[in-house]
VMD Tcl script that draws the C-alpha trace (Angstrom):
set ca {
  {47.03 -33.97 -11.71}
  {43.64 -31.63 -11.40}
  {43.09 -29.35 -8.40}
  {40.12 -29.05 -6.48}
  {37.48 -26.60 -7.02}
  {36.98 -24.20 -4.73}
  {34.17 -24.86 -2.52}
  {31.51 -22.18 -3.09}
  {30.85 -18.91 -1.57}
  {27.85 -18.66 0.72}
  {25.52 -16.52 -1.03}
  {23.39 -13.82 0.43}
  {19.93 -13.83 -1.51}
  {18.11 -11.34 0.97}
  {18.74 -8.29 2.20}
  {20.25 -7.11 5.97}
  {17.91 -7.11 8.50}
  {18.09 -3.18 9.09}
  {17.81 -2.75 5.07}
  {15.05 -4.56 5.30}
  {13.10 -2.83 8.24}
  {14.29 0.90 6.75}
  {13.03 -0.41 3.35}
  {9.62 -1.13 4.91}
  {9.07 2.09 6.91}
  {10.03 4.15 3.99}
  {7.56 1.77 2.06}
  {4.72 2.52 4.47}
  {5.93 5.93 4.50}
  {4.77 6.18 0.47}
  {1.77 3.96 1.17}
  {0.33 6.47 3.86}
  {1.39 9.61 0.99}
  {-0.79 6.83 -1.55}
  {-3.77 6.23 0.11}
  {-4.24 10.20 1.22}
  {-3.33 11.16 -2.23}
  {-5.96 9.10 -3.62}
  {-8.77 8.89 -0.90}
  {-8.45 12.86 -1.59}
  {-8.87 12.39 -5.49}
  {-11.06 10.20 -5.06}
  {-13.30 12.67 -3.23}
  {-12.39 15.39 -5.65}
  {-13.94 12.97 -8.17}
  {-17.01 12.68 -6.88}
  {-17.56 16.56 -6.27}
  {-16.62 17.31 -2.82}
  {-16.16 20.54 -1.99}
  {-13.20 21.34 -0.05}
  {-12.69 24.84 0.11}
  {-16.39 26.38 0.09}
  {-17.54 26.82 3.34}
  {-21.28 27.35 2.63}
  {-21.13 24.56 0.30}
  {-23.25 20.70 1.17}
  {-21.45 17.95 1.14}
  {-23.81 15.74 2.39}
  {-24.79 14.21 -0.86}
  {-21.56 13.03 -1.81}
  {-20.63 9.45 -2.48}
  {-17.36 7.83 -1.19}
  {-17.53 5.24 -3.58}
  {-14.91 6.73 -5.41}
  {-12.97 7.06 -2.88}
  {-13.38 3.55 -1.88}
  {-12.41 2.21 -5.17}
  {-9.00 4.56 -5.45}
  {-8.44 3.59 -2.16}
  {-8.63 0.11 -3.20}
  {-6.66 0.03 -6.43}
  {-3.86 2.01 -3.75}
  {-3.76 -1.43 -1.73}
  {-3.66 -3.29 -4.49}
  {-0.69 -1.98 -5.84}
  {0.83 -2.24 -2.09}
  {-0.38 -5.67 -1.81}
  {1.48 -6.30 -5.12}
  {4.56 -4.61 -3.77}
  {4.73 -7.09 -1.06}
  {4.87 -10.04 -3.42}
  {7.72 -8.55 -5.11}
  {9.27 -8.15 -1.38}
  {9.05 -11.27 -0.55}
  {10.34 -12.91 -3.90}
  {13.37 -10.19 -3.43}
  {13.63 -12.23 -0.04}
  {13.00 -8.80 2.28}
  {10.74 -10.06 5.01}
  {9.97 -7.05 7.00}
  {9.06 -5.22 4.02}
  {6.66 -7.63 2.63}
  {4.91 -8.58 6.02}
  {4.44 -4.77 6.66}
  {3.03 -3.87 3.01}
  {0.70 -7.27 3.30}
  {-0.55 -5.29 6.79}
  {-0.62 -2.32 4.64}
  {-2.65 -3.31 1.76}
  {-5.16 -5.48 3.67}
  {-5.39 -2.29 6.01}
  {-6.65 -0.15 2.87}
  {-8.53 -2.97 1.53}
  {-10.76 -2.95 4.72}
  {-10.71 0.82 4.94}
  {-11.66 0.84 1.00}
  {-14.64 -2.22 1.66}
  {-15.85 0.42 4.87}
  {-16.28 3.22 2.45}
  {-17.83 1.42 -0.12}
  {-20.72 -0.67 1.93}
  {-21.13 2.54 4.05}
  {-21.71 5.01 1.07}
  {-25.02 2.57 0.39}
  {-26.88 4.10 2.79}
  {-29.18 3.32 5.55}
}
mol new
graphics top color blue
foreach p $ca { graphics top sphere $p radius 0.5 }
foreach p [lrange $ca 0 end-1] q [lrange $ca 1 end] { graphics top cylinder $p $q radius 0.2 }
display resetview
């Protein structure tokens, strides 16, 4: 005589809904720290002057801004494949806004720092 076996468990693969939306505001929370933090390296970079007043600016590039701000949504568009293979929707449809967000805002500063 053999028993049964136990029918199994339903398993929960992805994360509660409100675990998931707090998870992606404290996501975009870092992102917006991310992209300041680096659009203001980036600028640093190229030799803007922040604190002299008399100082011109107007010869400054934001091409390397641009690019850091670009590598920054990369790494948030990346972040949002790992979300959604971790099965936490919210948070990977709010870092793909993100990341395409700073993408444009990245492609903007580097086709505008051409010139006219």
């Amino acid at each position: 005589m053999t028993t049964a076996p136990e029918p199994p468990t339903p398993r929960r693969d992805h994360l509660h809904p409100v675990a998931d939306v707090f998870l992606a505001l404290v996501l975009l929370a870092v992102d917006a720290v991310a992209a300041l933090l680096a659009s203001l390296a980036g600028m640093e970079a190229a030799g803007y002057a922040f604190f002299d007043t008399g100082a011109d600016n107007s010869d400054v590039s934001m091409t390397r801004s641009g690019v850091y701000v670009a590598a920054v949504g990369v790494v948030v568009l990346a972040t949002a494949v790992a979300a959604g293979r971790g099965r936490a929707y919210f948070t990977a449809f709010g870092q793909i806004l993100a990341g395409l967000a700073l993408l444009l805002v990245a492609a903007v500063a580097l086709t505008g720092s051409q010139g006219s």
